[in-house]
KOLMI-183483 format. One record per residue (C-alpha): x, y, z. Coordinates in steps of 0.02 Angstrom, whole numbers, plus 50000, padded with zeros to 5 digits. Example, Ala and Ser with C-alpha at 12.3 -4.5 7.8 and 13.67 -1.06 7.14 Angstrom:
BEGIN
506154977550390 506844994750357 
***
This chain:
BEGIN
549554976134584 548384981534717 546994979234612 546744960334633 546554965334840 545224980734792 544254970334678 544354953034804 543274966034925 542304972934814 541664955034762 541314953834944 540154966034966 539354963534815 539044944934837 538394949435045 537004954234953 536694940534802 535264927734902 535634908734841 534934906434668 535374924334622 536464929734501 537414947234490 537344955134301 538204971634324 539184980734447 539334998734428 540855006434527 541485024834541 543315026134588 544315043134629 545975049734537 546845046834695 546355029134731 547905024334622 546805011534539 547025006334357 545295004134275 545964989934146 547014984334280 545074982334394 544214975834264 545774960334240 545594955934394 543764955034396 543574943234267 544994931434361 544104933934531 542334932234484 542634913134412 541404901734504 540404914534591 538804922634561 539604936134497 540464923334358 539364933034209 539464949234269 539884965734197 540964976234289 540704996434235 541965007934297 541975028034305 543305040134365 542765052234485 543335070334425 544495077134555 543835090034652 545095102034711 545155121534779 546535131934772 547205138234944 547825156334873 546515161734762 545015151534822 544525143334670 543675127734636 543865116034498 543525099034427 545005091334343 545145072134259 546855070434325 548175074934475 548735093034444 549995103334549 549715120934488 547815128934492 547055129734339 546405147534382 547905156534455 549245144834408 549985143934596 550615126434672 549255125534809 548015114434799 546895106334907 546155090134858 544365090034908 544145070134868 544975058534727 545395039934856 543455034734826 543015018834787 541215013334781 539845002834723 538435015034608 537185001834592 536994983534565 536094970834437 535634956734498 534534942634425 533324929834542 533804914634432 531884914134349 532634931334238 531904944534337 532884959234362 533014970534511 
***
């Protein structure tokens, strides 16, 4: 499960930012088709990996990326939820993925310790 490793870095980050005293309410991140990445699989691990950090309360939000993709004999574009061979406009095998292997942080909620937001 290569989740455990994605989510260990994405903790990282996150917490490069937290100052001392600060604690981290939500993390919103977008990840691609492609990526491989199993959202229950992300949010598991989270709650494992975020155990006696300042991240230890927070919500992790997670949102699949359509697929971009453009078809290399009739020139079409499309968005599409999953991995697809054929194009959904002419039917032909030849697609070109335009994206789908992101994996990054939207925004980030953190809280100074006195209950501020920002």
């Amino acid at each position: 499960m290569h989740e455990s490793s994605i989510v260990d870095s994405l903790l990282s980050s996150v917490l490069e930012y937290v100052k001392p005293g600060e604690r981290v309410r939500r993390i919103d991140v977008r990840v691609g088709v492609l990526s491989g990445v199993s959202p229950g699989a992300m949010q598991f691990c989270f709650e494992i990996l975020r155990e006696g950090t300042a991240a230890a309360e927070a919500e992790l939000h997670i949102s699949m990326e359509p697929l971009h993709v453009r078809c290399e004999t009739c020139g079409g574009t499309s968005d599409l939820p999953e991995i697809e061979l054929e194009c959904p406009v002419c039917g032909k095998p030849s697609l070109e993925y335009m994206n789908g292997d992101e994996l990054e942080i939207v925004s980030l909620e953190v809280d100074d310790g006195i209950g501020h937001h920002h």
